[in-house]
N, C-alpha and C positions, 0 to 999 in steps of 0.2 A: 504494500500500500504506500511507505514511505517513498520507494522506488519510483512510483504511478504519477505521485506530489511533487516528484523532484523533474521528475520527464517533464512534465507540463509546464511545468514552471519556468525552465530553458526553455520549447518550445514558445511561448508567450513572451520572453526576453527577447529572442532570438525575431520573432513578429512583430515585435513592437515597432510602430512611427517613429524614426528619429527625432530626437526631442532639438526643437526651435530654440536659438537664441535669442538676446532682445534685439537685435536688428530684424532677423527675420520677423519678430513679432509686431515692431514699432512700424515696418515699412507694410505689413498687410492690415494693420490699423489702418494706416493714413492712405493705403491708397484704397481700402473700402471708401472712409469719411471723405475721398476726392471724388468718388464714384458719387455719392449721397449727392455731394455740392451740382453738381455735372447733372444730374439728374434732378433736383429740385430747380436748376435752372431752365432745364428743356422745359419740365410739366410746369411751371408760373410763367414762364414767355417773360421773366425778369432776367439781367445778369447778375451772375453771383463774382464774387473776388476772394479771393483766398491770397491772405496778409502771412506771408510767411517766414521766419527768419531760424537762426539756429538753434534758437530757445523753444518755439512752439508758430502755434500757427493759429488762425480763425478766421469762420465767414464771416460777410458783408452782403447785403444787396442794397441796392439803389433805388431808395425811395424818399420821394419829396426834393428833388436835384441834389441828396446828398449819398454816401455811404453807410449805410446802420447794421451793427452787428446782427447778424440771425439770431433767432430766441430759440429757435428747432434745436432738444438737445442731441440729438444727430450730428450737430453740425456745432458746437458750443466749442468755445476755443481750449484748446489740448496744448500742454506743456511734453516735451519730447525727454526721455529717461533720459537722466545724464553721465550713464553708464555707455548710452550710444553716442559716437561722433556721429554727423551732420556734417552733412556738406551740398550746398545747393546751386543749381545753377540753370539761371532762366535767360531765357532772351529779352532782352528790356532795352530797347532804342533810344531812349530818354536818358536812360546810365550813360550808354554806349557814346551817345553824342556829347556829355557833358567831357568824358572822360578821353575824348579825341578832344575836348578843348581845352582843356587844362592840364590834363596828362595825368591828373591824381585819381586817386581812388575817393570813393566819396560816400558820405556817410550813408548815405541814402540806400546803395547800394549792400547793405544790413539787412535791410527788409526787401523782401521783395512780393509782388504784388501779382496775383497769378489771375488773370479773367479767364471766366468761365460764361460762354453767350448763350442766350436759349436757341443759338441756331446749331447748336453744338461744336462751334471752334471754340477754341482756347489758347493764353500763351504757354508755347513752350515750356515746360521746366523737367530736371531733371534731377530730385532729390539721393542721394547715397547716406544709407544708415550701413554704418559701419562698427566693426569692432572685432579684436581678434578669435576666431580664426577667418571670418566671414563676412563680407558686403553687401550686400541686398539694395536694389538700384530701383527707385518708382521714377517710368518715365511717361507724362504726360506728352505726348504728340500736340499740333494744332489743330489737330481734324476731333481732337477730344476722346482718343484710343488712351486707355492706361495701360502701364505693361509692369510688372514688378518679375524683375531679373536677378537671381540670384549667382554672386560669382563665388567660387570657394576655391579661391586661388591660394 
């Protein structure tokens, strides 16, 4: 019988899921909650924005000519473990051009500011939660595709 307990139980080891990192787990959080955003902006025909920096992130939509946080707690703003590094990088024209006119780096460029249209484009961005042994890459397209790519280099 002890024999039967012990087979099984290697078996069931042996089956088991390999168990997730916090990167792995931080980057299929955030790219469900970009899924959420991306979709709450198709079905309202509103744009949503997602304020994002290395600390955490939060929606916005655009009502009354201004930016107001989401209340949906789907979409409530999330601070990122500080066990994972972060590292992000979007396409932002407005960086881009300041920083062809002055040549520096600019504060601004901290936050970055990610639209999401109800026609379903988007900006670019390309978030990496990292930590050792493992990267994990959420890549937002324009066309509004999410892709979460894991590397175990």
């Amino acid at each position: 019988m002890l024999g039967v307990l012990a087979m099984t139980a290697t078996i069931v080891v042996l089956n088991a899921p390999p168990s997730r990192n916090a990167a792995q787990e931080e980057a299929e959080t955030f790219a469900a909650r970009l899924q959420k955003g991306m979709d709450d902006a198709l079905f309202s025909g509103k744009p949503i924005r997602m304020e994002i920096d290395s600390q955490g992130y939060r929606f916005a939509h655009f009502e009354n000519r201004r930016w107001r946080v989401k209340d949906d707690p789907a979409l409530r703003e999330a601070s990122f473990k500080g066990s994972v590094i972060i590292k992000i990088e979007a396409e932002q024209a407005a960086i881009k051009n300041v920083q062809m006119l002055d040549g520096d780096m600019v504060e601004a460029q901290k936050k970055h500011f990610v639209h999401l249209d109800p026609i379903g484009v988007s900006t670019p961005v390309t978030v990496r939660f990292g930590n050792i042994p493992e990267q994990v890459t959420v890549v937002l397209s324009g066309n509004g595709k999410i892709r979460v790519v894991r590397d175990d280099n």
